[in-house]
C-alpha positions as CSV (number, residue, x, y, z in Angstrom):
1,X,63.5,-51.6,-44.8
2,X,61.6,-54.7,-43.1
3,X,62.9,-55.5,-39.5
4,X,65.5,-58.2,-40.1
5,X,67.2,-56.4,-42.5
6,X,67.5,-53.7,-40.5
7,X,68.9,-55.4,-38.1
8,X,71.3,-57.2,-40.6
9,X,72.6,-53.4,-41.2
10,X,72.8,-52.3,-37.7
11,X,75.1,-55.0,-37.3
12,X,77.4,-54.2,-40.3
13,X,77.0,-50.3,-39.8
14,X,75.2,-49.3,-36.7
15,X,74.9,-45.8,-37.9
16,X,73.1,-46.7,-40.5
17,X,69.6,-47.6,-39.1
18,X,68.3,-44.5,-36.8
19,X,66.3,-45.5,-33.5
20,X,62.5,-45.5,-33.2
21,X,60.4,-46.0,-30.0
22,X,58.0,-48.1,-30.7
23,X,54.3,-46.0,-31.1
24,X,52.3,-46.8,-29.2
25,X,48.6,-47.6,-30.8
26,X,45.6,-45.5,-30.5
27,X,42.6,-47.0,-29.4
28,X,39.9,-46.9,-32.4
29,X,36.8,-48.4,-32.8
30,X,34.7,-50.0,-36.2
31,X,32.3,-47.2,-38.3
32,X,29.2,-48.9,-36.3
33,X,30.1,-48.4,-32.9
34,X,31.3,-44.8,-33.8
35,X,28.1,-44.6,-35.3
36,X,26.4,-46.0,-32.0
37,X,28.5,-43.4,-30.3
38,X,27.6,-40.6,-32.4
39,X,23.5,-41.3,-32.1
40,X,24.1,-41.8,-27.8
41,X,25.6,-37.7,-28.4
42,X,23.2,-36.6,-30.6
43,X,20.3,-37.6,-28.4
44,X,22.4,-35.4,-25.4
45,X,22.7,-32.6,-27.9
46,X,19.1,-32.6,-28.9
47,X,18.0,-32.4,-25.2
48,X,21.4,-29.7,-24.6
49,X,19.6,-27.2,-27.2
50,X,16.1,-27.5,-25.8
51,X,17.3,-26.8,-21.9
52,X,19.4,-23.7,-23.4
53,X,16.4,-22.8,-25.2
54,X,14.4,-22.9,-21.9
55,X,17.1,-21.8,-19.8
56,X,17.8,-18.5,-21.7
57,X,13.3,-18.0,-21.3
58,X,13.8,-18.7,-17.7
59,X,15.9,-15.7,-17.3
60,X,14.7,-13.1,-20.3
61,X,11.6,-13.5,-18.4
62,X,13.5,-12.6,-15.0
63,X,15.3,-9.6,-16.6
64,X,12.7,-8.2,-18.6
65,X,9.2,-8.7,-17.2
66,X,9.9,-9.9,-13.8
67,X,8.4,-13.4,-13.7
68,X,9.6,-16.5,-13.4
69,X,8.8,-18.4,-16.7
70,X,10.5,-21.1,-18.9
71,X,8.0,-19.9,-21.5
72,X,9.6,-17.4,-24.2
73,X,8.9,-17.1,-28.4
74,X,11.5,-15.4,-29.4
75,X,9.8,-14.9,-32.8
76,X,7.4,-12.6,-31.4
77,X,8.0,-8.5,-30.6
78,X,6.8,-8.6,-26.6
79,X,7.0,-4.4,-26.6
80,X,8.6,-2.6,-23.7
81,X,10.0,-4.1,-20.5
82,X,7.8,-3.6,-17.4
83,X,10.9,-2.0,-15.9
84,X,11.3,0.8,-17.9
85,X,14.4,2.4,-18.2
86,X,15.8,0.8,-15.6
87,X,16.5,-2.4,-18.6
88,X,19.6,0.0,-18.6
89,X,20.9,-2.4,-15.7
90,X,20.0,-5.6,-17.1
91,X,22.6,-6.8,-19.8
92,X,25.2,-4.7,-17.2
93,X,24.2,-7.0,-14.5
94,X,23.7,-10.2,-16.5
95,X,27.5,-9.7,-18.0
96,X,29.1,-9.1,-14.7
97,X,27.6,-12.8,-13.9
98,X,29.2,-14.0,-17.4
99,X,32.9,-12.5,-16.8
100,X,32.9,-14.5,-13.0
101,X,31.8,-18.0,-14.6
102,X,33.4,-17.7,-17.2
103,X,37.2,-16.4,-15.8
104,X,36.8,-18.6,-12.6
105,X,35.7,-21.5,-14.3
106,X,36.2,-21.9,-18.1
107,X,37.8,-19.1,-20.3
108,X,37.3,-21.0,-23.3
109,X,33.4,-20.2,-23.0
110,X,34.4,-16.4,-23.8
111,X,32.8,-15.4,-27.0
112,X,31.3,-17.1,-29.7
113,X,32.4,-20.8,-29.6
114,X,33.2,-22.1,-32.7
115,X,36.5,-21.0,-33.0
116,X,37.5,-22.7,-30.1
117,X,35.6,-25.7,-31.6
118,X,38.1,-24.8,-34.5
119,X,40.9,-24.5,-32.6
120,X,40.5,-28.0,-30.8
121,X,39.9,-29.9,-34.0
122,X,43.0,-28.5,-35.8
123,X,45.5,-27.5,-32.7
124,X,43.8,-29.2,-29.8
125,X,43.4,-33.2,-30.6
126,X,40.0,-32.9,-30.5
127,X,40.3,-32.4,-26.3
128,X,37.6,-30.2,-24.9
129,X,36.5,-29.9,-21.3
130,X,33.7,-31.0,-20.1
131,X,33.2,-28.0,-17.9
132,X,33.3,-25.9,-20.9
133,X,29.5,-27.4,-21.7
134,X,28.2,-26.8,-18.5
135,X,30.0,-22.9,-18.1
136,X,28.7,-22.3,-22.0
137,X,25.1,-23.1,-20.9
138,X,25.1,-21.1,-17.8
139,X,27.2,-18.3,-19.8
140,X,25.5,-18.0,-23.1
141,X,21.9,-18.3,-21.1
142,X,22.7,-15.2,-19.4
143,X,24.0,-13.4,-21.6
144,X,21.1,-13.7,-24.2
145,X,18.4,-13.4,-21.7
146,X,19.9,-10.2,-19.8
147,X,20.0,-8.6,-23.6
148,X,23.8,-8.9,-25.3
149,X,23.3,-8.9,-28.7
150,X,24.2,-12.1,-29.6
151,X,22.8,-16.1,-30.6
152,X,22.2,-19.3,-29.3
153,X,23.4,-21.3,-32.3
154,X,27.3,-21.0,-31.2
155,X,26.7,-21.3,-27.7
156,X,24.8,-24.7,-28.6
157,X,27.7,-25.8,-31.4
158,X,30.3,-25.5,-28.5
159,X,28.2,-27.1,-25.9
160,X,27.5,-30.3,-28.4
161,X,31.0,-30.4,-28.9
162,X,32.4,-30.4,-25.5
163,X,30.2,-33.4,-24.8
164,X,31.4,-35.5,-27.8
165,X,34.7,-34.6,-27.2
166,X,34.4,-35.4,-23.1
167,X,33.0,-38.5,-23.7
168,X,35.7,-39.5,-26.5
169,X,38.5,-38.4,-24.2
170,X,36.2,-41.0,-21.3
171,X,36.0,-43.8,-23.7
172,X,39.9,-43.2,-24.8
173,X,39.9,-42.6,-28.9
174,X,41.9,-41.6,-31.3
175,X,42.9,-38.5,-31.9
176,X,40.7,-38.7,-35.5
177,X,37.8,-40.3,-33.8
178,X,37.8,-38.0,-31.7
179,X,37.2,-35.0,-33.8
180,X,34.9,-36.9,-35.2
181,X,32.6,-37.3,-32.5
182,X,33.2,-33.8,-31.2
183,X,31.9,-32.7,-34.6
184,X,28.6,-35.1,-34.6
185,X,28.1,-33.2,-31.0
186,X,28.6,-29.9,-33.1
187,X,26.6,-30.4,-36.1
188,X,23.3,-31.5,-34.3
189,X,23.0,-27.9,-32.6
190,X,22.1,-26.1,-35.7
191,X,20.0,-28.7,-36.6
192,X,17.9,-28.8,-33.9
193,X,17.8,-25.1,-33.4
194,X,16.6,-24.2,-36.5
195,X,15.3,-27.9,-37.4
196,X,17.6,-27.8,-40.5
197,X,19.3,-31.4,-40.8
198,X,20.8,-31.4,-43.9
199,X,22.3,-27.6,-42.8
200,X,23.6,-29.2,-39.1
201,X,25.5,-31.6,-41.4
202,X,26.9,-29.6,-43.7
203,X,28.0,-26.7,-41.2
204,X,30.0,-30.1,-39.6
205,X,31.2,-31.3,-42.8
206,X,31.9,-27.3,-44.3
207,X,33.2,-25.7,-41.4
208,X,34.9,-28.1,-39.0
209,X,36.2,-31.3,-40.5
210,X,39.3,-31.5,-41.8
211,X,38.0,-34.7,-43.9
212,X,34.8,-35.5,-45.6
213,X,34.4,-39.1,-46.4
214,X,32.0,-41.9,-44.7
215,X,33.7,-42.4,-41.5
216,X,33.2,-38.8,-40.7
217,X,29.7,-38.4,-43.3
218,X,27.9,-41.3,-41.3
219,X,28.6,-40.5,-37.7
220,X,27.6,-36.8,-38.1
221,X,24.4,-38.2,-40.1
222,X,23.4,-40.4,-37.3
223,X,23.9,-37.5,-35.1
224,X,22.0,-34.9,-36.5
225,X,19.4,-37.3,-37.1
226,X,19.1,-38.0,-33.6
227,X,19.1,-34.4,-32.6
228,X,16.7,-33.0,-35.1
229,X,14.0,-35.9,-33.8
230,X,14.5,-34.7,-30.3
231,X,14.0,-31.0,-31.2
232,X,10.9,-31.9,-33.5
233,X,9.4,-33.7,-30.5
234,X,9.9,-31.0,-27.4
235,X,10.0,-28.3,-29.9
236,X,7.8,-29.0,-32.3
237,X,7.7,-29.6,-36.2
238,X,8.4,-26.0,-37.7
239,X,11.3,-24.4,-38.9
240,X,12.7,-21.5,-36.9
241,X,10.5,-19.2,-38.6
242,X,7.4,-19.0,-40.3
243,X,8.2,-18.1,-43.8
244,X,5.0,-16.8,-46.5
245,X,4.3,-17.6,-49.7
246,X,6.9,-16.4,-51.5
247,X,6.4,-16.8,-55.7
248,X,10.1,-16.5,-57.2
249,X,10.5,-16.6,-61.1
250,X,11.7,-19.5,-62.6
251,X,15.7,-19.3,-63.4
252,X,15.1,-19.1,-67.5
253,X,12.5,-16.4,-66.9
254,X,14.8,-13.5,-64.7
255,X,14.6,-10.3,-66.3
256,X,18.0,-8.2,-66.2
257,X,16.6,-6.2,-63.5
258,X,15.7,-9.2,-61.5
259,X,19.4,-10.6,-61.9
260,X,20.9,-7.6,-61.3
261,X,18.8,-6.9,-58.1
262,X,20.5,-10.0,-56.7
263,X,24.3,-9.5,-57.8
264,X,24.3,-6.0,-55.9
265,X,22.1,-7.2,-53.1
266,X,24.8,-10.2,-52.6
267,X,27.6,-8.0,-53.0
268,X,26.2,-5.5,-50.2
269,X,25.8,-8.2,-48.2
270,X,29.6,-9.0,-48.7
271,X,31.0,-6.0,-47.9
272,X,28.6,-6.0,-44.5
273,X,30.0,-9.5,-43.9
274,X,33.7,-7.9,-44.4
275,X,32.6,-5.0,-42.1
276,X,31.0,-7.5,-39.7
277,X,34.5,-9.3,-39.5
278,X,36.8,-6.1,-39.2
279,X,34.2,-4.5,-36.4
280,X,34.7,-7.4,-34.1
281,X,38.6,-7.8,-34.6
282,X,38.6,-4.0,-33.9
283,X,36.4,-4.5,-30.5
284,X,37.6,-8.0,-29.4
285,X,41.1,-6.1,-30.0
286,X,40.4,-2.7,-28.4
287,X,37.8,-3.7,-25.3
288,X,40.9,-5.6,-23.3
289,X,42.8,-2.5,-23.7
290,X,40.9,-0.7,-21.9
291,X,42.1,0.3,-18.1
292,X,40.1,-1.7,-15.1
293,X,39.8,-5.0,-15.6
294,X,37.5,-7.4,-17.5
295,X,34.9,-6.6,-15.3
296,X,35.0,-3.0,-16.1
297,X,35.5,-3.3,-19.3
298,X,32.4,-5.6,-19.5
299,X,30.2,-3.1,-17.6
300,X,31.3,-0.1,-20.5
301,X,30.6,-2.3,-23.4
302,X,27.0,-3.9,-21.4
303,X,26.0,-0.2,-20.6
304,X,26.0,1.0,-24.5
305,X,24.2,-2.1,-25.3
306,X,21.8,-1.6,-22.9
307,X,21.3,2.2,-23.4
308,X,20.6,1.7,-27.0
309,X,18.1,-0.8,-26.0
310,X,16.7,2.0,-23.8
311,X,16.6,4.8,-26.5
312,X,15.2,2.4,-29.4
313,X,12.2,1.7,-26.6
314,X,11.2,5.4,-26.2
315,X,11.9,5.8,-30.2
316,X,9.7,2.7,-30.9
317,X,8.5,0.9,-28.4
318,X,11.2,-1.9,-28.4
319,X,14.7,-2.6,-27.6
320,X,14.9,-4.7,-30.8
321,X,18.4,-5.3,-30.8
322,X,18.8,-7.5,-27.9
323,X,19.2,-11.2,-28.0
324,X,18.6,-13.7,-31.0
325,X,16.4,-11.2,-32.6
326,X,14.3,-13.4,-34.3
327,X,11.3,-11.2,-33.6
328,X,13.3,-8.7,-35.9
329,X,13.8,-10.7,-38.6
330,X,9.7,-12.6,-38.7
331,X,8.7,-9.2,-38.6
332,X,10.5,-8.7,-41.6
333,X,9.3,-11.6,-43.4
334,X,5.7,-10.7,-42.0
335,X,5.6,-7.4,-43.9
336,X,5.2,-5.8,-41.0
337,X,8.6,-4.0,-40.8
338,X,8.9,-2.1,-44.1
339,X,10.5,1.5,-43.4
340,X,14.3,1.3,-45.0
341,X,15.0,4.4,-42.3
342,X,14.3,2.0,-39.9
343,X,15.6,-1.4,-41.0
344,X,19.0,0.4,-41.9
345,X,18.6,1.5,-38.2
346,X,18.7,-1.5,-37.2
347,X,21.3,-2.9,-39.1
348,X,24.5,-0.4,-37.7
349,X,22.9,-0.7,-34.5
350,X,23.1,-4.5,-33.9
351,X,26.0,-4.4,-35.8
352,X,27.6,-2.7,-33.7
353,X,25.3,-4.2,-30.7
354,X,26.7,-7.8,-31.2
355,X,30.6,-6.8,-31.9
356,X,30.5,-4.5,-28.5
357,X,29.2,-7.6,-26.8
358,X,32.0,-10.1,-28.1
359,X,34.5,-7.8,-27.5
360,X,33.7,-6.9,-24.3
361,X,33.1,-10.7,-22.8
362,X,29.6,-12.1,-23.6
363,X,29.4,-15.2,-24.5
364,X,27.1,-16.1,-27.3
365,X,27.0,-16.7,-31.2
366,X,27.2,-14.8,-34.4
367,X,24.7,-16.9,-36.5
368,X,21.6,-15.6,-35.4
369,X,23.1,-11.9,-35.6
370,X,24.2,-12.8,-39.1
371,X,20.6,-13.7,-40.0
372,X,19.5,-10.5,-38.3
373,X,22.0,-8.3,-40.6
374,X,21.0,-10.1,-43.5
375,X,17.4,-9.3,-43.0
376,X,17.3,-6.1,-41.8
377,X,19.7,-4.9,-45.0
378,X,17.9,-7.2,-47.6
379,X,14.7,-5.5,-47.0
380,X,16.2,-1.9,-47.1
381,X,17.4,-2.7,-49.6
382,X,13.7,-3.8,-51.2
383,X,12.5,-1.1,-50.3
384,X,15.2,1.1,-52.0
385,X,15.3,-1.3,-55.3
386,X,11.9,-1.2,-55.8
387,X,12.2,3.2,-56.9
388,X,15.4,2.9,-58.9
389,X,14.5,-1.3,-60.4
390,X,10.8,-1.3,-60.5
391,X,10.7,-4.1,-62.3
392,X,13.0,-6.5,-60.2
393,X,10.1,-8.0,-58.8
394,X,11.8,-7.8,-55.0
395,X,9.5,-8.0,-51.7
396,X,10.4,-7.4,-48.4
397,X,10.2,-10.9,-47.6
398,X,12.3,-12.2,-50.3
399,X,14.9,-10.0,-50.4
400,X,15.3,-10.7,-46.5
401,X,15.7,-14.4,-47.1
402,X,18.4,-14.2,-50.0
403,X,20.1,-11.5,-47.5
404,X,20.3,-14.2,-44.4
405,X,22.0,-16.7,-46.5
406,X,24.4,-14.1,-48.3
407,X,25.0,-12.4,-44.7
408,X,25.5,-15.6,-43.0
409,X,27.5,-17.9,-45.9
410,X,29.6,-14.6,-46.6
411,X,30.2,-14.1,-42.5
412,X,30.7,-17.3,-42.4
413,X,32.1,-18.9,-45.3
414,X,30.0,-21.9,-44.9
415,X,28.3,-21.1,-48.2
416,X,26.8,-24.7,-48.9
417,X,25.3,-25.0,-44.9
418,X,24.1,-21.1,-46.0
419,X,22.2,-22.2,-48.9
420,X,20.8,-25.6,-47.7
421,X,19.5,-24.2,-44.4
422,X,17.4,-21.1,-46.0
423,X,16.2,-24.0,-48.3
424,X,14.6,-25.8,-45.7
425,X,13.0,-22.8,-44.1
426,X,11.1,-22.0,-46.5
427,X,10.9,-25.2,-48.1
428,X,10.2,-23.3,-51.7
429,X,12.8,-24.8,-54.4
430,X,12.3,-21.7,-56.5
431,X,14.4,-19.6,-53.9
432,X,17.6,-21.5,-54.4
433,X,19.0,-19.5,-57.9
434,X,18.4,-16.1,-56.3
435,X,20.1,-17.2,-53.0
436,X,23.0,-18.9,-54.9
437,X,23.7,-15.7,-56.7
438,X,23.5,-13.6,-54.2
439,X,25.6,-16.2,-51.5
440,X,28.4,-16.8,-54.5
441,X,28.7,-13.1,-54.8
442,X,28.7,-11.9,-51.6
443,X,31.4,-14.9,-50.6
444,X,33.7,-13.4,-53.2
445,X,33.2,-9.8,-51.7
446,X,33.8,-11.1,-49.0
447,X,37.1,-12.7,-49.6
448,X,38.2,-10.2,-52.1
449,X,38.3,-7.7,-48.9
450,X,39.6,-9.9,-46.2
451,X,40.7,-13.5,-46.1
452,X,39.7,-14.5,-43.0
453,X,36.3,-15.5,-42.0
454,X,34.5,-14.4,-38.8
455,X,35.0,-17.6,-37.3
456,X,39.0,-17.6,-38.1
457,X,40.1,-14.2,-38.3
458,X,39.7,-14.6,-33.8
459,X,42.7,-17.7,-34.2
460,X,45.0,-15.6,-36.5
461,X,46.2,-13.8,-33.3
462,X,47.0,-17.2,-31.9
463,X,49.5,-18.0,-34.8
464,X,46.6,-20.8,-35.6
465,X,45.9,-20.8,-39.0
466,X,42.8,-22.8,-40.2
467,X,42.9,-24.5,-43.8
468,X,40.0,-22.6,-45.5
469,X,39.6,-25.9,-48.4
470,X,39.2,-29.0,-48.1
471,X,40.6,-30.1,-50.9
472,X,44.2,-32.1,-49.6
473,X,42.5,-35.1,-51.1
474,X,42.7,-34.3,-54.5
475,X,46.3,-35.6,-54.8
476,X,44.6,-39.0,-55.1
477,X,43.2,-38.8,-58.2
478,X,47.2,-39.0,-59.6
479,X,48.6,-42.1,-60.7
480,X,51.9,-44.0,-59.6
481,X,53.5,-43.2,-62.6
482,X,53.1,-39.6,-61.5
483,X,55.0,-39.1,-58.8
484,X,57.3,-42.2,-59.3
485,X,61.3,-42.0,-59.4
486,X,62.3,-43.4,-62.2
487,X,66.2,-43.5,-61.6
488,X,67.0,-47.0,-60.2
489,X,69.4,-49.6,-59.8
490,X,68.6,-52.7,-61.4
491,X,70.9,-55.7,-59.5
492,X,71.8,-59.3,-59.8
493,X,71.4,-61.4,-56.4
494,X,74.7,-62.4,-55.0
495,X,76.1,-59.1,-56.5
496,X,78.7,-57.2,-54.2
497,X,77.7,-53.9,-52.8
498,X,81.1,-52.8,-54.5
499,X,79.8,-54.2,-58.2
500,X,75.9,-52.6,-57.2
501,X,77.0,-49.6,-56.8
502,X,80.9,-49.0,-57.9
503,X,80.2,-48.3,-61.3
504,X,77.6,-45.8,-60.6
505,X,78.0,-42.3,-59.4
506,X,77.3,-42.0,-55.8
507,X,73.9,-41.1,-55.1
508,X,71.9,-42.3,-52.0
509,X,68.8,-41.5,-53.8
510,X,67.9,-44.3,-55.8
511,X,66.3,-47.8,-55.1
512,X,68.0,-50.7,-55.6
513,X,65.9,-53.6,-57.5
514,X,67.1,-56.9,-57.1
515,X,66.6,-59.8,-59.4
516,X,67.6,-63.4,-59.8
517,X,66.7,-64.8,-63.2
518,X,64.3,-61.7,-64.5
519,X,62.2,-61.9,-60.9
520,X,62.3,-59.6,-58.3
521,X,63.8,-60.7,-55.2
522,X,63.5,-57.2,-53.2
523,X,64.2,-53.6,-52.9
524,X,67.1,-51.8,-51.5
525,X,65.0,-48.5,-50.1
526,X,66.5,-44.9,-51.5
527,X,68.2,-43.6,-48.7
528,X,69.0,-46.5,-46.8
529,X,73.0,-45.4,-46.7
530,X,74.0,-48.4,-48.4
531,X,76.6,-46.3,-50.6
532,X,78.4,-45.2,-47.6
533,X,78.7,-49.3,-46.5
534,X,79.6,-50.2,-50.0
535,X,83.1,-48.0,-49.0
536,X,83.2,-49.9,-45.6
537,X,82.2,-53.2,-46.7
538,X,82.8,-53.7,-50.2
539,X,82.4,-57.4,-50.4
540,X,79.2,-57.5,-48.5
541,X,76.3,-58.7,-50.9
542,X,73.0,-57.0,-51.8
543,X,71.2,-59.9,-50.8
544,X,71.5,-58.8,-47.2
545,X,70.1,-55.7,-47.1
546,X,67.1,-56.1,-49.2
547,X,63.9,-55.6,-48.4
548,X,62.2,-59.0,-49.1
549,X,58.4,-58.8,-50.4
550,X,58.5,-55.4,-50.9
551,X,55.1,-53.6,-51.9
552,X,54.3,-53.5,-55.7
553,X,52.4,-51.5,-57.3
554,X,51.0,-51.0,-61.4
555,X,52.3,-47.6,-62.8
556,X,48.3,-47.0,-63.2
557,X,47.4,-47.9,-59.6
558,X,46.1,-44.7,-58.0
559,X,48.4,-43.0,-55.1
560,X,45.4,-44.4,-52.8
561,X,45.9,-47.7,-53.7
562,X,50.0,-47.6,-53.5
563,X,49.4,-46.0,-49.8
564,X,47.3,-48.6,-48.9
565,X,50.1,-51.1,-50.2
566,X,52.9,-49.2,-48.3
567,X,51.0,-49.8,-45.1
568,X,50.5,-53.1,-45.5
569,X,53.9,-54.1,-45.6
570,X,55.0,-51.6,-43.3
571,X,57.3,-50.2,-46.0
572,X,58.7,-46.9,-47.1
573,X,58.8,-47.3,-50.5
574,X,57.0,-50.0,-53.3
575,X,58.2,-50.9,-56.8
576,X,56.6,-49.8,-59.7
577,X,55.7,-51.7,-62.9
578,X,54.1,-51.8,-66.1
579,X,51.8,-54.4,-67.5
580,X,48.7,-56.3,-66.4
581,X,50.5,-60.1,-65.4
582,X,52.9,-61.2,-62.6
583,X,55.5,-58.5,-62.6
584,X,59.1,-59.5,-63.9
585,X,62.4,-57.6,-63.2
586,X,62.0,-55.9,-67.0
587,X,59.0,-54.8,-66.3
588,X,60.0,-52.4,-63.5
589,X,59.6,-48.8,-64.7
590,X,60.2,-46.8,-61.0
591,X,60.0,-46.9,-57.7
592,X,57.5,-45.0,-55.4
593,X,58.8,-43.4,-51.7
594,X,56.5,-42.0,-48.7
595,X,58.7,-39.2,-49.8
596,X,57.6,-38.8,-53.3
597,X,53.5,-39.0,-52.2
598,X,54.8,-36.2,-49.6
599,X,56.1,-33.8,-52.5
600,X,52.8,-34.8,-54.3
601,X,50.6,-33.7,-51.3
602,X,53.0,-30.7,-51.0
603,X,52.5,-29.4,-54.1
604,X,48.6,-29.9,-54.5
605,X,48.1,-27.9,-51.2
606,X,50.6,-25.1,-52.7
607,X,48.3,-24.7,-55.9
């Protein structure tokens, strides 16, 4: 009910109206200054992802052939470390730095980022240190240059999200802004790692928002935008890696055999993206179990990392499983990594590489490791196809490409930002049916076999459940007439309570609509506990407690529309009519309650 009426019943029946402090308004700002905002933290996330980049040369360099050097493709296989087998020592020595930062100075940069990213968004108000960027940095730097078998995408996610969310919490936002801004800090790391743009937005949109629409679109847009350009210019112009020529049939010209190649590849890759998941609940379980401490139990997990590295060297001639492994995977698309003995090798070994280094403290991503897994089984499983589906038409090359983006949207669950982002590598429109196939199926593996993804199954210890759609919106497409009440009370003006409500049943319920001469004069709220004062106060009249100008609203005006109304006049509930002209009393067909839009939300998120 509108203030002075609520006062007029507090004075009749003080029990009636319950007491509210006032809330105190959160500071917001308009779509172009949040845009403004959202370019100033993309440009510091562009420049973020090109000192991690140099920062994690600087000391691969150090670890593995003893020079000082910002200078490091990871795209390319460098062959054995000049120390031998003393690289035994360096991902031991390079995690017992990681476990000090990152227990003395910021716990939150333990592991692979985004599901504290996730965490703060949904649980957290969007509040993230700002040590946390500095600590990831330092963290995630050493840990990928000293050899733990993890990426640089999370690391860089996290980091572009503590600063949008430090600078928010500087500035003083709301709490919506705020997320919003952490996310445009988010988004731009992918992008200008891999120089994907329209994959840095979508991974924002897909993965952390809780809302897509253009106060949330634009600034992460902006962002991105912003980032990308810095990376393209301190970079340079190419996508992460250098794809070939790759000559996909056209969609109305796949053989049964070619169509059938991709359903089983995508459904291998789902059931690695299942066994991905439960490997790394098992070790990020398991490894803080174990007696000693976190720096003990970091040394054990370092020291099998490192002593695979060391045994893959004398089998090969290269450690191959530490870091990003990017050289991996442009081998692979090179042609020049073709044995499926070896690239199945590969793939349980940096599987189990990458969950032995989350579990037992590194800090780094799963994104690049994803791509890796997705590689490394899509051309084994080339090679395999090609005896028993000869005509299937599958290369090394391809097959590792449709694997990527069914690993890393399966893993993930970001199937869109999957899709999109393999796109622009290889910038070749005829990949996108296989990789849809492939991505669709292996997401439904996936999920068929476990719920979670790999970036929420690590908050479903925490009690924090993250919504996997985004669909709470849809209960706007439903009309007033929907979720209206329709039982009412139609009063006179000047009526008594004891005549308005006397001859009905009691039921606090229902509205009362009053009218003088066929107009509407106001609404008596459902639930405003004017039954109870009828018995009390019999004689008092309706026209007291009404709610003059209440909100009004056609019975074909969308639920958007009647919210809209409802805040606007600061009400709880609107009256409903039919027609197209200046609403009279008979025209009143329900009324509408915050309630009722609750019960409709309720529902559509229960489906």
């Amino acid at each position: 009910m509108a203030e002075v009426d609520s006062r007029l019943l507090a004075e009749s029946s003080p029990q009636l109206v319950a007491s509210h402090a006032p809330r105190k308004d959160e500071r917001r700002v308009g779509l172009l200054v949040l845009c403004l905002l959202a370019l100033f933290i993309g440009v510091f996330t562009g420049f973020g992802a090109v000192a991690l980049r140099a920062l994690i040369g600087l000391i691969h360099n150090a670890f593995f052939n003893g020079v000082l050097s910002f200078h490091y493709d990871a795209n390319i296989l460098e062959g054995p470390s000049r120390f031998g087998d003393f690289l035994l020592l360096s991902p031991i020595i390079g995690g017992v730095i990681v476990v000090f930062l990152v227990q003395r100075f910021a716990p939150e940069a333990k592991g692979h980022g985004v599901p504290e990213v996730m965490d703060s968004i949904f649980y957290g108000g969007g509040n993230i240190r700002w040590q946390v960027a500095v600590i990831k940095s330092l963290a995630s730097a050493l840990s990928i240059g000293s050899g733990a078998a993890v990426g640089r995408e999370g690391p860089i996610i996290q980091i572009g999200a503590a600063l949008g969310s430090a600078f928010s919490q500087v500035i003083g936002l709301s709490t919506f802004q705020k997320v919003t801004l952490l996310s445009a800090g988010a988004g731009p790391g992918i992008a200008a790692t891999f120089n994907t743009p329209l994959g840095g937005v979508l991974f924002a949109l897909e993965i952390l928002l809780p809302e897509v629409s253009n106060r949330t679109f634009l600034p992460v847009v902006v962002a991105t935008g912003a980032a990308t350009l810095i990376g393209r210019i301190l970079i340079g112009p190419d996508p992460a890696f250098a794809v070939p020529e790759i000559q996909f049939p056209l969609a109305q010209s796949f053989s049964l055999e070619e169509g059938l190649a991709f359903v089983v590849l995508g459904a291998l890759c789902g059931v690695a993206a299942w066994a991905f998941v439960r490997l790394l609940v098992v070790m990020e379980d398991n490894f803080p179990r174990l007696p000693g401490g976190a720096y003990v139990q970091n040394v054990v997990g370092m020291a099998a990392v490192g002593l695979m590295m060391v045994v893959l060297t004398h089998a090969f001639g290269h450690s191959y499983i530490d870091g990003v492994g990017y050289g991996v995977i442009q081998s692979v698309l090179d042609h020049q990594m073709t044995a499926a003995g070896l690239l199945a090798l590969l793939f349980g070994l940096k599987l189990l590489a990458t969950t032995i280094s989350l579990g037992c403290g590194a800090s780094g991503g799963i994104f690049s490791p994803s791509l890796f897994l997705g590689a490394t089984l899509g051309a084994a499983f080339a090679a395999i196809a090609g005896l028993l589906l000869p005509h299937a038409g599958l290369t090394h090359p391809s097959a590792a490409i449709v694997g990527m983006a069914a690993m890393v949207g399966a893993g993930t669950g970001g199937v869109m930002t999957a899709i999109i982002m393999v796109f622009e590598m290889t910038r070749d429109y005829a990949i996108i049916v296989p990789v849809i196939v492939a991505v669709a199926v292996a997401a439904g593996v996936r999920r068929a076999l476990i719920g979670e993804t790999i970036y929420t199954v690590k908050l479903r210890h925490r009690g924090h459940r993250i919504p996997k759609e985004r669909r709470m919106n849809l209960y706007l497409v439903k009309q007033a007439q929907d979720v209206m009440e329709r039982r009412f009370i139609l009063a006179k003006a000047g009526t008594t309570l004891n005549e308005a409500v006397d001859a009905e049943e009691e039921d606090d319920l229902r509205a009362i609509v009053v009218e003088r001469d066929g107009h509407i004069v106001g609404l008596v709220q459902p639930r405003s506990g004017l039954w109870r004062e009828a018995r009390t106060n019999p004689t008092a009249l309706v026209d007291r407690f009404v709610e003059k100008r209440p909100a009004l609203c056609r019975d074909t005006d969308l639920l958007s529309l009647a919210l809209a109304r409802l805040k606007r006049h600061r009400s709880g509930a609107a009256i409903v009519f039919h027609g197209d002209g200046r609403p009279r009393a008979s025209d009143v067909v329900g009324v509408i309650t915050k309630r009722a839009i609750a019960d409709a939300v309720i529902e559509d998120v229960a489906d």
